[in-house]
PyMOL commands that place a pseudoatom at each C-alpha (Angstrom):
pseudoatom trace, name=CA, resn=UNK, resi=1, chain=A, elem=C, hetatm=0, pos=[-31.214, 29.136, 41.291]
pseudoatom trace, name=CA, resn=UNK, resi=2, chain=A, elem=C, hetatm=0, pos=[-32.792, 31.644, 39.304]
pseudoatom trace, name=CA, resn=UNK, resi=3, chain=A, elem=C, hetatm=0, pos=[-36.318, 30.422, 37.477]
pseudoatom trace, name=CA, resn=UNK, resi=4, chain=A, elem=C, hetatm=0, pos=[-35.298, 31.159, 33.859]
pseudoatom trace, name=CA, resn=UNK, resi=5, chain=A, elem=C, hetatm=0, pos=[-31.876, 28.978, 34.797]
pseudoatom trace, name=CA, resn=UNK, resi=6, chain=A, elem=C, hetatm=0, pos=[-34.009, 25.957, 36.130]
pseudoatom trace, name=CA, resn=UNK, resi=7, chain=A, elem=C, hetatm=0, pos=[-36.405, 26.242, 32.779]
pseudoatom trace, name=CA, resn=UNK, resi=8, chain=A, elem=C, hetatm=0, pos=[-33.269, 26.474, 30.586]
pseudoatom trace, name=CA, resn=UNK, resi=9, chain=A, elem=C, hetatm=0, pos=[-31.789, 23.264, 32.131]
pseudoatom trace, name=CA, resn=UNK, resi=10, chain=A, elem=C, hetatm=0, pos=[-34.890, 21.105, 31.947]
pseudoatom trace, name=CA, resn=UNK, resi=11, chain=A, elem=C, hetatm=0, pos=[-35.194, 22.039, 28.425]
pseudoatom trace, name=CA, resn=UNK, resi=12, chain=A, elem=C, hetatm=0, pos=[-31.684, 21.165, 27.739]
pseudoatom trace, name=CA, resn=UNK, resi=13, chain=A, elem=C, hetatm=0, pos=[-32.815, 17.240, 29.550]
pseudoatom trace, name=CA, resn=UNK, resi=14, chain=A, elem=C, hetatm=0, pos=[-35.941, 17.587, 27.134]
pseudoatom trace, name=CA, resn=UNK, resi=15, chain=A, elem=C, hetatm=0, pos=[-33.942, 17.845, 23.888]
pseudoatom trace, name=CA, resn=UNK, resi=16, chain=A, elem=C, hetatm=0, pos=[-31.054, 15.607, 24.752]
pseudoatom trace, name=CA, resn=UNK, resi=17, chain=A, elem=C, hetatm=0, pos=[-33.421, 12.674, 26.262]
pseudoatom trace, name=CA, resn=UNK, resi=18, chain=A, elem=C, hetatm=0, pos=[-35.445, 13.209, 22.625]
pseudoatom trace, name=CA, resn=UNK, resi=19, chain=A, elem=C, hetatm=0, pos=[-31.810, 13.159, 20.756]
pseudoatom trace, name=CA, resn=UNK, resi=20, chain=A, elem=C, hetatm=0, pos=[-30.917, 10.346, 22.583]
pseudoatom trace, name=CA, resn=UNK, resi=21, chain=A, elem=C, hetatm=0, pos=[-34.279, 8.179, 21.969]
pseudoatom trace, name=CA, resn=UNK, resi=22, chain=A, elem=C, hetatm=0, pos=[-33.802, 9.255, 18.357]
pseudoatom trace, name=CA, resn=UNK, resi=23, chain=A, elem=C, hetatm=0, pos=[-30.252, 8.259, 18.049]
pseudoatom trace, name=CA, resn=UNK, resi=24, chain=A, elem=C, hetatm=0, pos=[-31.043, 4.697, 19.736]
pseudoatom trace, name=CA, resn=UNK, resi=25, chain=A, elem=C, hetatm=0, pos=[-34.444, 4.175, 17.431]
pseudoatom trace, name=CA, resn=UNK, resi=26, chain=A, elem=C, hetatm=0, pos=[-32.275, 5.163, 14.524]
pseudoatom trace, name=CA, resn=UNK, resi=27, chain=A, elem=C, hetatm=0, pos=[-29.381, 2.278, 14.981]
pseudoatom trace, name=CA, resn=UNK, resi=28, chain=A, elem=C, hetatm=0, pos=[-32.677, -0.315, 16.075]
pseudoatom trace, name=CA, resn=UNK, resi=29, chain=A, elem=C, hetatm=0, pos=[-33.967, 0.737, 12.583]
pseudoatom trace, name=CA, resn=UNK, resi=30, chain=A, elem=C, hetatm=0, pos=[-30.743, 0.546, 10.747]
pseudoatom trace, name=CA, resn=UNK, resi=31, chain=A, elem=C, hetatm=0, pos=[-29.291, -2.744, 9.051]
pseudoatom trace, name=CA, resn=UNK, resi=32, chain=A, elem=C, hetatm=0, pos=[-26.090, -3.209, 7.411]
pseudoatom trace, name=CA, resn=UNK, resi=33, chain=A, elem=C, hetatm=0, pos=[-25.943, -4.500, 3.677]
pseudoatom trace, name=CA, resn=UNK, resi=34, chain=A, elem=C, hetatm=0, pos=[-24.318, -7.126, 2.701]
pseudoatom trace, name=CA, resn=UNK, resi=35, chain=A, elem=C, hetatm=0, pos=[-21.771, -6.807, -0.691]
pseudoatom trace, name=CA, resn=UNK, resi=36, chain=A, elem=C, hetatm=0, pos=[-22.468, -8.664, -3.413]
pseudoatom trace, name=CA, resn=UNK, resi=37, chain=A, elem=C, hetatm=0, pos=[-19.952, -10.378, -4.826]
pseudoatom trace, name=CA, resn=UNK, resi=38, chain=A, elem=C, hetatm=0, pos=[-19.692, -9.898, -8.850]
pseudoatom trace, name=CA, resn=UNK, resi=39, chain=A, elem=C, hetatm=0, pos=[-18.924, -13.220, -10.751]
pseudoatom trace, name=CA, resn=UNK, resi=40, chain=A, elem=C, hetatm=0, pos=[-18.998, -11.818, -13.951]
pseudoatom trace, name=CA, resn=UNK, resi=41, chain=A, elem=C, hetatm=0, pos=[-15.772, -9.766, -13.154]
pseudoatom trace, name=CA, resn=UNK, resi=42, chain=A, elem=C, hetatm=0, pos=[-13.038, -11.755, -10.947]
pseudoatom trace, name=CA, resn=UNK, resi=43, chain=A, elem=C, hetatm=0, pos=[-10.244, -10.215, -9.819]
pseudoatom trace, name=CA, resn=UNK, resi=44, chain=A, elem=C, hetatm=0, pos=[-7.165, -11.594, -11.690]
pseudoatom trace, name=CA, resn=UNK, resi=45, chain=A, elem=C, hetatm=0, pos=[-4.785, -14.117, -10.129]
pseudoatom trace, name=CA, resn=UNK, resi=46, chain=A, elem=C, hetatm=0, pos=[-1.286, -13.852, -9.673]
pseudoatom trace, name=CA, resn=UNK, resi=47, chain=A, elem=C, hetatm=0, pos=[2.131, -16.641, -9.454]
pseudoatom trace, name=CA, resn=UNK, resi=48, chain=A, elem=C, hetatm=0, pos=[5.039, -16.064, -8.615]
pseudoatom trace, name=CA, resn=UNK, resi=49, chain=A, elem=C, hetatm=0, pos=[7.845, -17.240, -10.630]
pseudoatom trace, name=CA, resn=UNK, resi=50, chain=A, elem=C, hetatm=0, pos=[10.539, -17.936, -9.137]
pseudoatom trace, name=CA, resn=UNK, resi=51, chain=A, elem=C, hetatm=0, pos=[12.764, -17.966, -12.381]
pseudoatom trace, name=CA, resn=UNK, resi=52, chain=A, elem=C, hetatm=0, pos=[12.175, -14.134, -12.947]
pseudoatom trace, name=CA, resn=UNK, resi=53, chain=A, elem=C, hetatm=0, pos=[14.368, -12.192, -12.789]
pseudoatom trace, name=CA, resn=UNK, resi=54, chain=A, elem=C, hetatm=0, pos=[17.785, -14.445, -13.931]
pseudoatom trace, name=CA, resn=UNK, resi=55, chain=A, elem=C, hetatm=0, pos=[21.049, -13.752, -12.449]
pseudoatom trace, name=CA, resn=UNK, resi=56, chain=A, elem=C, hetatm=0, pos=[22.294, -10.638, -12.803]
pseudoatom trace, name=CA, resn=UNK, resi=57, chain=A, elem=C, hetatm=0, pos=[25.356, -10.342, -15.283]
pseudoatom trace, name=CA, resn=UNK, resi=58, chain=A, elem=C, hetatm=0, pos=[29.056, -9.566, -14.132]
pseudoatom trace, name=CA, resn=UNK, resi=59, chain=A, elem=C, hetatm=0, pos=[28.122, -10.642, -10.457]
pseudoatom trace, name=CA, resn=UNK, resi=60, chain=A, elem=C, hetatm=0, pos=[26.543, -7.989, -10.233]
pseudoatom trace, name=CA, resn=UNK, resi=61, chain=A, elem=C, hetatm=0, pos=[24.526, -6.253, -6.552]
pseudoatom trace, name=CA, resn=UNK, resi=62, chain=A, elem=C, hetatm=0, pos=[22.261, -4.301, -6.071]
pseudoatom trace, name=CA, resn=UNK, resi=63, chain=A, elem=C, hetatm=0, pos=[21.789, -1.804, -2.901]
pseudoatom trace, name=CA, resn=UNK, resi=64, chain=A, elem=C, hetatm=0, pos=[18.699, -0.347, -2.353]
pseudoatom trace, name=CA, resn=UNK, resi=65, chain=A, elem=C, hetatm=0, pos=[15.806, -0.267, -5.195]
pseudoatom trace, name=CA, resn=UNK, resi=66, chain=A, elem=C, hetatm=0, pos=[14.340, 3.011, -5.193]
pseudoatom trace, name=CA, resn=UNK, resi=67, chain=A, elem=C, hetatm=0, pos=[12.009, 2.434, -8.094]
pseudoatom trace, name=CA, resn=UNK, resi=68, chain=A, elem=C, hetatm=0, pos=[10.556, 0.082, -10.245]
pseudoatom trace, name=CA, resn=UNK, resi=69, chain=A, elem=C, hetatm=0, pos=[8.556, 0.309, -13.343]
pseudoatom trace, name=CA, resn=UNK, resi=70, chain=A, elem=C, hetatm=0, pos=[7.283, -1.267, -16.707]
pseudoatom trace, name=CA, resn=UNK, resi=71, chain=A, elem=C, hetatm=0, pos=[7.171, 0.163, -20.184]
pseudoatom trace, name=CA, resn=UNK, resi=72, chain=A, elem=C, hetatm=0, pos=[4.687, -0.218, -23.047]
pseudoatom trace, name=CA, resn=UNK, resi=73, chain=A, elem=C, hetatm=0, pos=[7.267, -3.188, -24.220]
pseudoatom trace, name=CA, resn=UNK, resi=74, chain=A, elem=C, hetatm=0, pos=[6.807, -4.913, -20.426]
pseudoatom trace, name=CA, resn=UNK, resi=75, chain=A, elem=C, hetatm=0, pos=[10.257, -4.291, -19.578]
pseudoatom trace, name=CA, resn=UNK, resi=76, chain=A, elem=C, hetatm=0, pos=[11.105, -3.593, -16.258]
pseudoatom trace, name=CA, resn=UNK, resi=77, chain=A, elem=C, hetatm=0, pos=[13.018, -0.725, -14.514]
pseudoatom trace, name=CA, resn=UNK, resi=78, chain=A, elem=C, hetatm=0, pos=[14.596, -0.727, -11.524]
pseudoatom trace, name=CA, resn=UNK, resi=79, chain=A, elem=C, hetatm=0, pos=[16.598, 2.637, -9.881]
pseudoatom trace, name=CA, resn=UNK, resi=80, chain=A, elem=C, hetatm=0, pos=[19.089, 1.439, -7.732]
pseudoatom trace, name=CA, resn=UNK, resi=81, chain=A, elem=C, hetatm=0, pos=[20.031, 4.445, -4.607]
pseudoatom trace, name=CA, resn=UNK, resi=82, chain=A, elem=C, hetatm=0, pos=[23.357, 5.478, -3.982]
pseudoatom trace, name=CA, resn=UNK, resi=83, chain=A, elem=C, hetatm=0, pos=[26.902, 5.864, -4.758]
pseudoatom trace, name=CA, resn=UNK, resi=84, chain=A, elem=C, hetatm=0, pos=[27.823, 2.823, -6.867]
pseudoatom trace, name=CA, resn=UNK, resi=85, chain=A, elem=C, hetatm=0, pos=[30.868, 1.310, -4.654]
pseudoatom trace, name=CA, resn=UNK, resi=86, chain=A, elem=C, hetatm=0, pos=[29.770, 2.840, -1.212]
pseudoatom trace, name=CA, resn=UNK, resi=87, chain=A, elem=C, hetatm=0, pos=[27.168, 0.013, -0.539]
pseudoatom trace, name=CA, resn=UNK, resi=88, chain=A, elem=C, hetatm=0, pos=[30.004, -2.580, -1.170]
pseudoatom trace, name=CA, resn=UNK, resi=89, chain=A, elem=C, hetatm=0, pos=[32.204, -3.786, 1.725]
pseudoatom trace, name=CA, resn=UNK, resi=90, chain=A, elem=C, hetatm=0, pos=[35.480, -4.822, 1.648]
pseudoatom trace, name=CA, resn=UNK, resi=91, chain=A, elem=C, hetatm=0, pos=[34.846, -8.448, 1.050]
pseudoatom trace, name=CA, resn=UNK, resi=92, chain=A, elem=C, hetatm=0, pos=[31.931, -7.759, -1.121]
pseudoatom trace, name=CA, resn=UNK, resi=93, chain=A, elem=C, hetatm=0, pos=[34.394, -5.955, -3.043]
pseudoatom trace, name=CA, resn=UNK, resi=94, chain=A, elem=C, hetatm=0, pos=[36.306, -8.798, -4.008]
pseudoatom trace, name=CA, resn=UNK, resi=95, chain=A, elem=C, hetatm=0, pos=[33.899, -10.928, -5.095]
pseudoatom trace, name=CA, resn=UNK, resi=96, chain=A, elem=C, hetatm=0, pos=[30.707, -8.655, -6.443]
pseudoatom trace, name=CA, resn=UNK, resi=97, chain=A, elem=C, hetatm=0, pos=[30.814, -5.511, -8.394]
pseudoatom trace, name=CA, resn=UNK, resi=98, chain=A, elem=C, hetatm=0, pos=[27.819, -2.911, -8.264]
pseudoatom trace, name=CA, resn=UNK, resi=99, chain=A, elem=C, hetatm=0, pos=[25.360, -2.645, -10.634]
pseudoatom trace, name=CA, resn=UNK, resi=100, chain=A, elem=C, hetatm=0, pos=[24.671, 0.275, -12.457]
pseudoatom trace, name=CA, resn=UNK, resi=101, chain=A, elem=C, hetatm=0, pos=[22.386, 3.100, -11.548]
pseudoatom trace, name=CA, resn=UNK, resi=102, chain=A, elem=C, hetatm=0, pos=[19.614, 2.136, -13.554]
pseudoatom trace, name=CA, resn=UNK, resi=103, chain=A, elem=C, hetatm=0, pos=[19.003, -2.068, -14.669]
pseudoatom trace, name=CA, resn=UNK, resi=104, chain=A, elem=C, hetatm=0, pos=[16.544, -2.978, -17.444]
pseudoatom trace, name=CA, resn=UNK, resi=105, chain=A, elem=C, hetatm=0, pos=[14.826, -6.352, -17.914]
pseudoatom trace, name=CA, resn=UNK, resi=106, chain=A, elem=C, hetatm=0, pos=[12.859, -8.122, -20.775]
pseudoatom trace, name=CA, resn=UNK, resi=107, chain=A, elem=C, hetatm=0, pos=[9.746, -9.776, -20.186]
pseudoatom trace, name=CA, resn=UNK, resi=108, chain=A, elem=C, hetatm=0, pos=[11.805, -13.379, -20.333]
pseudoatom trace, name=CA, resn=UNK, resi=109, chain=A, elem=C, hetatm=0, pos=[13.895, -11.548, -17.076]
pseudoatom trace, name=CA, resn=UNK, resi=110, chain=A, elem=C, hetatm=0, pos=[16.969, -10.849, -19.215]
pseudoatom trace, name=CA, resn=UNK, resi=111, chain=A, elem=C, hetatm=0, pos=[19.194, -7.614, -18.620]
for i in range(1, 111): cmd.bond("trace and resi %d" % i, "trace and resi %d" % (i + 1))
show_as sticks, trace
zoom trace
């Protein structure tokens, strides 16, 4: 081995030894914060009521709710996928009818 090579590698200890002492004084140093909690501002709470929405009209289904949202007047849209009688089997058939495309309820749960 070569003298330049063997002062090149002990170099390369020196300044990864020093990194390393550095990196472990750092995290010895370094202490987490705890988050304060503001009282002032608490986050709302939510129910769930189990009365909203009512029964859909007609016996009326719906397949697969692609989107859902609420308008300055709080009603509530919901985007229902699909062809309207594919989602509907045979017995379904009889006794439920699709829904349309596109269902709108009041803020009481009404269509």
């Amino acid at each position: 081995m070569s003298l330049k090579k063997a002062v090149i590698g002990k170099w390369t200890l020196v300044y990864a030894g020093a990194l390393g002492a550095a990196v472990i004084g750092a995290l010895g140093l370094w202490t987490p914060t705890q988050a304060v909690a503001r009282s002032n501002n608490p986050a709302p709470k939510y129910k769930v009521d189990m009365l909203w929405p009512k029964p859909l009209p007609e016996r009326w289904v719906t397949g697969e709710v692609a989107g859902t949202c609420v308008d300055a007047n709080d009603h509530v849209f919901t985007v229902n996928r699909g062809p309207q009688n594919a989602n509907l089997t045979a017995k379904e058939d009889l006794v439920a009818q699709a829904s349309p495309p596109v269902i709108e309820f009041d803020s009481e749960g009404n269509v």
